[in-house]
C-alpha positions as CSV (number, residue, x, y, z in Angstrom):
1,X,96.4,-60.1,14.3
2,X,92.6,-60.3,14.7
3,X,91.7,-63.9,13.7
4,X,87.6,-64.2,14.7
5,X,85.1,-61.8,16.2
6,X,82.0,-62.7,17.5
7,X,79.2,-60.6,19.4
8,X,81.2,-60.1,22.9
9,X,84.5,-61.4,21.7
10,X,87.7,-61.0,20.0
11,X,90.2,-64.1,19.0
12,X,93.8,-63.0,18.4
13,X,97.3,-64.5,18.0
14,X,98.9,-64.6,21.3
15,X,102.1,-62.6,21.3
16,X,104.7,-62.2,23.9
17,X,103.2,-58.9,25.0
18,X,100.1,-61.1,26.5
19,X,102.7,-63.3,28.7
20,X,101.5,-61.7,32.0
21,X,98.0,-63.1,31.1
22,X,99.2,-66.2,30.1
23,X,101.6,-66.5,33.8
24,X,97.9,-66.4,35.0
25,X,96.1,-68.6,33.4
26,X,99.2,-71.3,33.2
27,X,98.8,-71.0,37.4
28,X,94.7,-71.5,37.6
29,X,94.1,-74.1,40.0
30,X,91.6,-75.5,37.3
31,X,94.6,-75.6,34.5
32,X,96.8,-77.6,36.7
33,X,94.6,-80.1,37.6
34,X,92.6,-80.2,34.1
35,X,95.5,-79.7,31.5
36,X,98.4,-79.7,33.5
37,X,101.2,-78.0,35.7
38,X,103.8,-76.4,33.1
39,X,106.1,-75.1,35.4
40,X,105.9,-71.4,34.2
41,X,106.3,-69.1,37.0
42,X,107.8,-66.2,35.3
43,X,106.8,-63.4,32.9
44,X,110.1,-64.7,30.9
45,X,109.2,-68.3,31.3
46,X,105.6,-67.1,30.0
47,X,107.0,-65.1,27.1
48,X,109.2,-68.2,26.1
49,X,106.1,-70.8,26.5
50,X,104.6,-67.9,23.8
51,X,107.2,-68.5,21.7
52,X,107.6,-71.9,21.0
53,X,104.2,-73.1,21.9
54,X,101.5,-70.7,19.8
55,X,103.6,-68.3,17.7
56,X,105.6,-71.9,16.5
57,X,102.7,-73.5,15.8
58,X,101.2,-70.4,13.5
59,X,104.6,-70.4,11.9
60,X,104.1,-74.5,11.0
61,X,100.7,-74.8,10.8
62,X,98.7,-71.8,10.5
63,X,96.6,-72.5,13.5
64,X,97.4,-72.3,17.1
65,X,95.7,-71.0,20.3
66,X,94.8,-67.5,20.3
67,X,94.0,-65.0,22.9
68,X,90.3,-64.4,24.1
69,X,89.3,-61.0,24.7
70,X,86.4,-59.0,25.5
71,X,85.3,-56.8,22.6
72,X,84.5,-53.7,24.5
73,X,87.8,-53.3,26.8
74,X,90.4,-55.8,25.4
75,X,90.7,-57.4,28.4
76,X,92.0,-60.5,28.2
77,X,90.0,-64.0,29.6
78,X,91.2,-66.6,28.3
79,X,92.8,-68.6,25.5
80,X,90.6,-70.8,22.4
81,X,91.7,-72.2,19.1
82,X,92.5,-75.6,16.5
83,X,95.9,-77.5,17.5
84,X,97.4,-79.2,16.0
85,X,99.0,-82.8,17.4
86,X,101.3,-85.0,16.4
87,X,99.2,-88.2,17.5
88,X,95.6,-87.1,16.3
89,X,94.9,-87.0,12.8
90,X,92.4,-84.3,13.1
91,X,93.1,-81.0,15.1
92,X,91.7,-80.3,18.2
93,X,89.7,-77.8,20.2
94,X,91.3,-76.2,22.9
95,X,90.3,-73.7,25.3
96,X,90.6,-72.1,28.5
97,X,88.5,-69.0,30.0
98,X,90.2,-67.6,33.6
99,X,87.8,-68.7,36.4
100,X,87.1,-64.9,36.9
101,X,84.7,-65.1,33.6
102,X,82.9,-68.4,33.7
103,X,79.1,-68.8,33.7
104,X,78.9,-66.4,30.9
105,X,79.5,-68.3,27.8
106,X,82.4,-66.8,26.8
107,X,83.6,-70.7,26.3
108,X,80.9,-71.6,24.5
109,X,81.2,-68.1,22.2
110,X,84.5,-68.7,21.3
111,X,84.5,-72.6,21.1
112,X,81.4,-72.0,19.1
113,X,83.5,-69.6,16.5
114,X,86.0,-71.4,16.5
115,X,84.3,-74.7,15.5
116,X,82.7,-72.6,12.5
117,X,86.2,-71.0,11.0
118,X,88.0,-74.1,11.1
119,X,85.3,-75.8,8.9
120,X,84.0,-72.8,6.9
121,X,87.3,-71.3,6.3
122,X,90.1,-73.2,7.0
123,X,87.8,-76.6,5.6
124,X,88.1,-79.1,8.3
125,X,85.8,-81.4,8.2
126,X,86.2,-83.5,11.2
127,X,87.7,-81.4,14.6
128,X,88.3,-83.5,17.9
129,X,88.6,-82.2,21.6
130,X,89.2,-83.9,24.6
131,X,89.4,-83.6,28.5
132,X,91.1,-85.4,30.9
133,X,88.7,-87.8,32.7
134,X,86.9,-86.2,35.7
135,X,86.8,-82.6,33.7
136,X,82.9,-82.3,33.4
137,X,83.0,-79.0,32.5
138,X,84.9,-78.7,29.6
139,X,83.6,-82.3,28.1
140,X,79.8,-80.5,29.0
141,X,80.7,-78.3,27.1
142,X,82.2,-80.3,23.6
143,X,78.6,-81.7,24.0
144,X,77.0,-79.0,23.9
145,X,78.9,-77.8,20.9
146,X,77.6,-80.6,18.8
147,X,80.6,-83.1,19.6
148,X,80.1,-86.8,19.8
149,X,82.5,-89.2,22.8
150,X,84.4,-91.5,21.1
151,X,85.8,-93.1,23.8
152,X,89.0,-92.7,25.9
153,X,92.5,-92.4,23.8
154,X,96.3,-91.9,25.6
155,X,97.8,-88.6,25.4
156,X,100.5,-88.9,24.4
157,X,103.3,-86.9,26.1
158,X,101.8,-88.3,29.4
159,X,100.1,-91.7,28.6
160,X,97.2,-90.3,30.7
161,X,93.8,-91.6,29.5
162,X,91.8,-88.8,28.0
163,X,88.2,-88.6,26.9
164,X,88.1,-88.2,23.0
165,X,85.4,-86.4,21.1
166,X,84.7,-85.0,17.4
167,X,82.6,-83.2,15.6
168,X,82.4,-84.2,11.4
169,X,80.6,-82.0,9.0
């Protein structure tokens, strides 16, 4: 199911069928050391991550990650959407483009959407994001998006500090 379009891009829900993408992107160097090894290493260990990571959270909570892909050939680059966390009160901003397609703004395109149907449609008023300390990149961009760094907060599966930002509208 088709959730946002933008100029280039098209956000979907992530279904099982996507879980050789998602076996990629799990094992980007970049993931591992910005968000986090998960141990996934097979297409059935990808499918299953599917399963009770995204399509769960759609079932509980209407949002979730979706899939990234370009408009014109469906090929899929990466992953953006609004989680939500048991230890933030607002939901977050997660995203995750496949090394292969950055310096293009296809972040930026789909964070950018993103940000706009969660408070336009779905109401939010506040949405956080954070990064894991030395990830410049990806707190570059929440800036640039219009975020504001509220300090650093524990995550809390890991008790690893995090940077913490929001956007309010």
């Amino acid at each position: 199911m088709n959730i946002l379009e933008t100029e280039r891009l098209i956000l979907r829900q992530i279904n099982t069928d996507d879980a050789e993408f998602m076996l990629s992107l799990l094992n980007e160097p970049d993931w591992i050391k910005y968000i986090g090894d998960r141990g996934i290493q097979t297409v059935e260990a990808a499918k299953k991550y599917i399963q009770d990571g995204p399509m769960t959270m759609y079932e509980e909570h209407g949002i979730g990650l979706y899939l990234v892909e370009l408009k014109e050939s469906e090929t899929p680059i990466g992953i953006c959407g609004l989680i939500q966390r048991d230890f933030l009160k607002d939901v977050d901003l997660g995203f995750a483009i496949g090394s292969k397609y950055w310096g293009s703004g296809y972040a930026f395109e789909a964070a950018q959407a993103t940000l706009t149907y969660g408070n336009e449609v779905l109401g939010f008023q506040r949405i956080a994001g954070f990064t894991s300390l030395d990830n410049e990149k990806s707190a570059n961009l929440l800036l640039k998006l219009g975020m504001i760094e509220e300090g650093n907060i524990k995550f809390a599966s890991t008790l690893e500090d995090v940077r913490l930002f929001a956007i309010k509208y």
